[in-house]
Backbone as ProteinMPNN parsed JSONL, in Angstrom:
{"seq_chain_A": "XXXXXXXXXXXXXXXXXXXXXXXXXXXXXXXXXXXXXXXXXXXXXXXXXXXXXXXXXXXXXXXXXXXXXXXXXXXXXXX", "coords_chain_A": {"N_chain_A": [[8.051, 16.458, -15.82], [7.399, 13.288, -16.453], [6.358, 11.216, -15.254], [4.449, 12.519, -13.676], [3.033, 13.808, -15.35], [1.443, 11.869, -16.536], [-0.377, 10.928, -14.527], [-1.7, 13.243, -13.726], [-4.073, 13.233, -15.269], [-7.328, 12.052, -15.46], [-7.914, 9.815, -17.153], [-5.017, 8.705, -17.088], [-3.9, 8.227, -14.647], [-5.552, 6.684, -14.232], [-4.978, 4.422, -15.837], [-2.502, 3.605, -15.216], [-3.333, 2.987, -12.434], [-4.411, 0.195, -13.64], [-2.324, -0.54, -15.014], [-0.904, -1.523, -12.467], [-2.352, -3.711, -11.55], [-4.206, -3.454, -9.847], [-6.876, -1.999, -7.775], [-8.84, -1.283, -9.136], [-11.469, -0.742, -9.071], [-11.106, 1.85, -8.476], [-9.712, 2.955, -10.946], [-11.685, 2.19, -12.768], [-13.931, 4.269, -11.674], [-12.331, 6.326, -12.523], [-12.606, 6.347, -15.289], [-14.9, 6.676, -16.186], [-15.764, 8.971, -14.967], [-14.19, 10.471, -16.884], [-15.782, 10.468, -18.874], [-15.231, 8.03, -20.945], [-16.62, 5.092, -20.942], [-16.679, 3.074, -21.782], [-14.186, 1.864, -21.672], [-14.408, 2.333, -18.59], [-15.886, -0.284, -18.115], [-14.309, -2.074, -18.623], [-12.44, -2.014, -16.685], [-13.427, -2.597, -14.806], [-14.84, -5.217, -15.461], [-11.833, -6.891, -15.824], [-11.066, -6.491, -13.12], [-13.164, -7.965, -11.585], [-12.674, -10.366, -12.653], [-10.171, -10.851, -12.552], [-10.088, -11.077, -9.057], [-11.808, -13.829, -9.516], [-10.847, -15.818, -9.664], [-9.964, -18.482, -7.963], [-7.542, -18.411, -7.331], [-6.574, -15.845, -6.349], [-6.026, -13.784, -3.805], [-7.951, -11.254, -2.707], [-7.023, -8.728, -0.848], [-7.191, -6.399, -0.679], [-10.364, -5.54, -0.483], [-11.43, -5.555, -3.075], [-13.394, -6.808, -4.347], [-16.348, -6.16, -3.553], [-16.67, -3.665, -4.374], [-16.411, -3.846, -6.502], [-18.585, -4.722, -7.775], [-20.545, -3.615, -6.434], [-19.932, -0.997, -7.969], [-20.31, -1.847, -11.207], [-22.972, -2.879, -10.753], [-24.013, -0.415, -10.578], [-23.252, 1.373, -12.413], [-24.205, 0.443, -14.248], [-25.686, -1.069, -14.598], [-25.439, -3.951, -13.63], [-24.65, -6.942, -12.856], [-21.274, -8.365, -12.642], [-19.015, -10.49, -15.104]], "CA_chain_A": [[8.153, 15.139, -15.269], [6.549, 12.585, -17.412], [5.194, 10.409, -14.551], [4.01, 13.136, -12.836], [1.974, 14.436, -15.945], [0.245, 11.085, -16.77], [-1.451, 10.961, -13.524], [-2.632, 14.298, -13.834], [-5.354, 13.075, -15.963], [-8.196, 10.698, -14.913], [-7.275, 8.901, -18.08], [-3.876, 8.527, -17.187], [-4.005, 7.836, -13.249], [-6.313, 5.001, -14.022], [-3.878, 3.34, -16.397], [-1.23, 3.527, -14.012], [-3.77, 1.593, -11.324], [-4.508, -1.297, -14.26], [-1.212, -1.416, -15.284], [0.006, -2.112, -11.181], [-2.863, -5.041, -11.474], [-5.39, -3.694, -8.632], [-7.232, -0.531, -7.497], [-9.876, -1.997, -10.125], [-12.936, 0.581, -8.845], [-11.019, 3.368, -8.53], [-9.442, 3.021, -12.301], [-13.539, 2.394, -13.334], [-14.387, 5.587, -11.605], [-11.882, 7.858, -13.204], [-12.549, 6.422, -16.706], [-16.024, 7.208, -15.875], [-15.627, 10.72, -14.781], [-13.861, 11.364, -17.589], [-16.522, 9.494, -20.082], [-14.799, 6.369, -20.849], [-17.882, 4.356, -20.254], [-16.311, 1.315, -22.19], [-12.831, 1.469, -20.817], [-14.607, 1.615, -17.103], [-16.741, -1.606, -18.392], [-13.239, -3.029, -19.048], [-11.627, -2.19, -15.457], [-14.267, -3.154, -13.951], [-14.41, -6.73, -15.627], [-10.792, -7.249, -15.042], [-11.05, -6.711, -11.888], [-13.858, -9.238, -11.277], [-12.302, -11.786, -13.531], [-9.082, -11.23, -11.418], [-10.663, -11.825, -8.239], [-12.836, -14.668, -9.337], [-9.548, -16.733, -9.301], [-9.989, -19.444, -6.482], [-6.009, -18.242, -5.933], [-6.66, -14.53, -6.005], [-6.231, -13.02, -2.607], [-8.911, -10.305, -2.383], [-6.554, -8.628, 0.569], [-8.086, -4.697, -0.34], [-11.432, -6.331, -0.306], [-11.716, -4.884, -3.999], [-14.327, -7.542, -4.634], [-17.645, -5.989, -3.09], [-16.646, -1.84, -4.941], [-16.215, -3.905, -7.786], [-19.604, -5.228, -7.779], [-21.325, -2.242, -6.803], [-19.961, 0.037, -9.331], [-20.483, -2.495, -12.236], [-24.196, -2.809, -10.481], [-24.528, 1.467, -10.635], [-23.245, 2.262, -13.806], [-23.566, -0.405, -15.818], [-27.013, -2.261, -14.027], [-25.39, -5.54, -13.613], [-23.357, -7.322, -11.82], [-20.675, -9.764, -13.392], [-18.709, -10.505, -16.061]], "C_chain_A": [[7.055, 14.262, -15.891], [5.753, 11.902, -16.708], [4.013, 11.297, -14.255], [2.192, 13.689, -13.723], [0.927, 13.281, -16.401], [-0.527, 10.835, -15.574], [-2.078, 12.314, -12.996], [-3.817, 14.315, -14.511], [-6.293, 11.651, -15.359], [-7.694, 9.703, -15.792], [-5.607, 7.659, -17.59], [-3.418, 7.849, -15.306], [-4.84, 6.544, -13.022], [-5.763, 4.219, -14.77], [-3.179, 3.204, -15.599], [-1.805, 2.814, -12.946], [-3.879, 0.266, -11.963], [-2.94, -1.642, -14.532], [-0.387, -2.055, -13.587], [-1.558, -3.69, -10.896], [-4.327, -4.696, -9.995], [-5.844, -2.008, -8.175], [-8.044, -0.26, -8.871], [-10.957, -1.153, -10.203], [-12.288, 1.662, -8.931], [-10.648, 3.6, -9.999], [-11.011, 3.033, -12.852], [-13.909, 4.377, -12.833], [-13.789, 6.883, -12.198], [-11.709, 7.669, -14.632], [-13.838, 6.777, -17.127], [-16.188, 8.477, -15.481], [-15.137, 11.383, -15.832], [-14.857, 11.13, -19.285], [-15.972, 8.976, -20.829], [-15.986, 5.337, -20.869], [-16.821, 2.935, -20.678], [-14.632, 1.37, -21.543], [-12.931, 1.52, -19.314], [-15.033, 0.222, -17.376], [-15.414, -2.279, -18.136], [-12.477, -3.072, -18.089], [-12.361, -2.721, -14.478], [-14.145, -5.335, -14.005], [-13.461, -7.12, -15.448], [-10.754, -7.887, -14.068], [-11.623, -7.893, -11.141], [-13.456, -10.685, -11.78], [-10.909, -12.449, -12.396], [-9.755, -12.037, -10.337], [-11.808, -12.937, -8.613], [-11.914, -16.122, -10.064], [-9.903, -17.421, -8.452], [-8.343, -18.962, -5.992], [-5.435, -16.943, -5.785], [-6.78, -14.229, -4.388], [-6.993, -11.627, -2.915], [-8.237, -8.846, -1.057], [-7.356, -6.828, 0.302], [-9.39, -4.693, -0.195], [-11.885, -5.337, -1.703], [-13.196, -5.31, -4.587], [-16.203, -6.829, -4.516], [-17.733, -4.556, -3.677], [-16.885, -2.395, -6.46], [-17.637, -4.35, -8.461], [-20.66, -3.968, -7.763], [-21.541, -1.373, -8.113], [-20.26, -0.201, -10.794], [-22.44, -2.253, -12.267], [-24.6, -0.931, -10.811], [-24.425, 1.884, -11.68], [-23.189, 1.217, -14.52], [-25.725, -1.588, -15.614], [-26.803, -3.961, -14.223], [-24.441, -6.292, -12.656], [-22.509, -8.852, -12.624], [-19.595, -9.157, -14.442], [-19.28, -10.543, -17.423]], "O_chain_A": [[5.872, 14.588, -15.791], [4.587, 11.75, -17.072], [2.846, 10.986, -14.49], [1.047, 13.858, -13.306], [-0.247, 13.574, -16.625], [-1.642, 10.407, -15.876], [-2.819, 12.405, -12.017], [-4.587, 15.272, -14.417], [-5.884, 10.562, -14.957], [-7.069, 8.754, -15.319], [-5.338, 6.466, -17.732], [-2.551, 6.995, -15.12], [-4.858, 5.716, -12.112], [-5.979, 3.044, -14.475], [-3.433, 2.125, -15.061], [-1.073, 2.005, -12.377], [-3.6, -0.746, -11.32], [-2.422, -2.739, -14.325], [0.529, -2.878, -13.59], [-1.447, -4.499, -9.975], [-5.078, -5.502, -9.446], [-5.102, -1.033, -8.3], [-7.922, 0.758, -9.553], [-11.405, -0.814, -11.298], [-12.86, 2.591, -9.5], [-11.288, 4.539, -10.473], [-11.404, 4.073, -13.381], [-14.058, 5.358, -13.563], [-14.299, 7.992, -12.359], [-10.979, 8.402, -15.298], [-14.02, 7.161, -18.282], [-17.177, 8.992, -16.002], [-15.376, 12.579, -15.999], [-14.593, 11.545, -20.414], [-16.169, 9.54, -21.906], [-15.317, 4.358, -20.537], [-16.385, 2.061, -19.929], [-14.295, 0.435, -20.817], [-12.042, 1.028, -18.619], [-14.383, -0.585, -16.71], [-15.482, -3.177, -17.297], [-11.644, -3.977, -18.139], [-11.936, -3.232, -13.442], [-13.734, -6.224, -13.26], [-13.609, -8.083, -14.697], [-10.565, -9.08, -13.835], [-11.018, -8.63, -10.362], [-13.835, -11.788, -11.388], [-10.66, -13.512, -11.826], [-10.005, -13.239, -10.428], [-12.806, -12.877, -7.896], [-12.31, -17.074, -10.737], [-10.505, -16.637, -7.718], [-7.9, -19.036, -4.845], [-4.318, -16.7, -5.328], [-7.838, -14.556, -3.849], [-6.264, -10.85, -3.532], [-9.06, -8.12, -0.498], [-7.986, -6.266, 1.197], [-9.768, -3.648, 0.335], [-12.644, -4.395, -1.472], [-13.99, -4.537, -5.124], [-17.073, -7.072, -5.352], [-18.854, -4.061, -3.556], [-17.364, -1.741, -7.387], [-17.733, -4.303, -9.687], [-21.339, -3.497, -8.675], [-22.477, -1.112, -8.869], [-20.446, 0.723, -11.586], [-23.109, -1.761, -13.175], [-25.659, -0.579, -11.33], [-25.231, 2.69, -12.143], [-22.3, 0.987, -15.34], [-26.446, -2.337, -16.273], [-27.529, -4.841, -14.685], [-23.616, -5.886, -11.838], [-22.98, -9.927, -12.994], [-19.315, -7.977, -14.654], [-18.536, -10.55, -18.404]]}, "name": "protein", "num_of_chains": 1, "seq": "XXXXXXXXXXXXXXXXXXXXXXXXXXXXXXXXXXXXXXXXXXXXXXXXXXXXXXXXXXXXXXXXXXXXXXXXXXXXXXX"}
């Protein structure tokens, strides 16, 4: 089962959250677990860029994980 096997990999389970547009920290953390460093950098910013829309709804409150984790592994916060 082809779905089944790309989300068997951190790699592959965190594409599948960027490509549905949200679940922004958790895609960072499993491109980061799998050492990714620059393709977390890049779900991470997304994410923040997304939400920093004035007509982004925030409704998972992704905003404040996304901040952190940028702040923890990366020592910054932002775009």
């Amino acid at each position: 089962m082809p779905f089944l096997e790309r989300l068997s990999s951190y790699e592959g389970a965190a594409e599948f959250w960027l490509k549905e547009g949200w679940h922004f920290h958790d895609a960072a953390d499993l491109f980061y677990y799998a050492g990714d460093l620059d393709r977390a950098r890049r779900a991470l910013e997304a994410g923040l860029a997304k939400f920093a829309n004035p007509g982004t709804t925030d409704v998972l409150q992704e905003l404040p994980q996304l901040e952190l984790r940028m702040e923890r592994y990366f020592g910054r916060v932002g775009v």
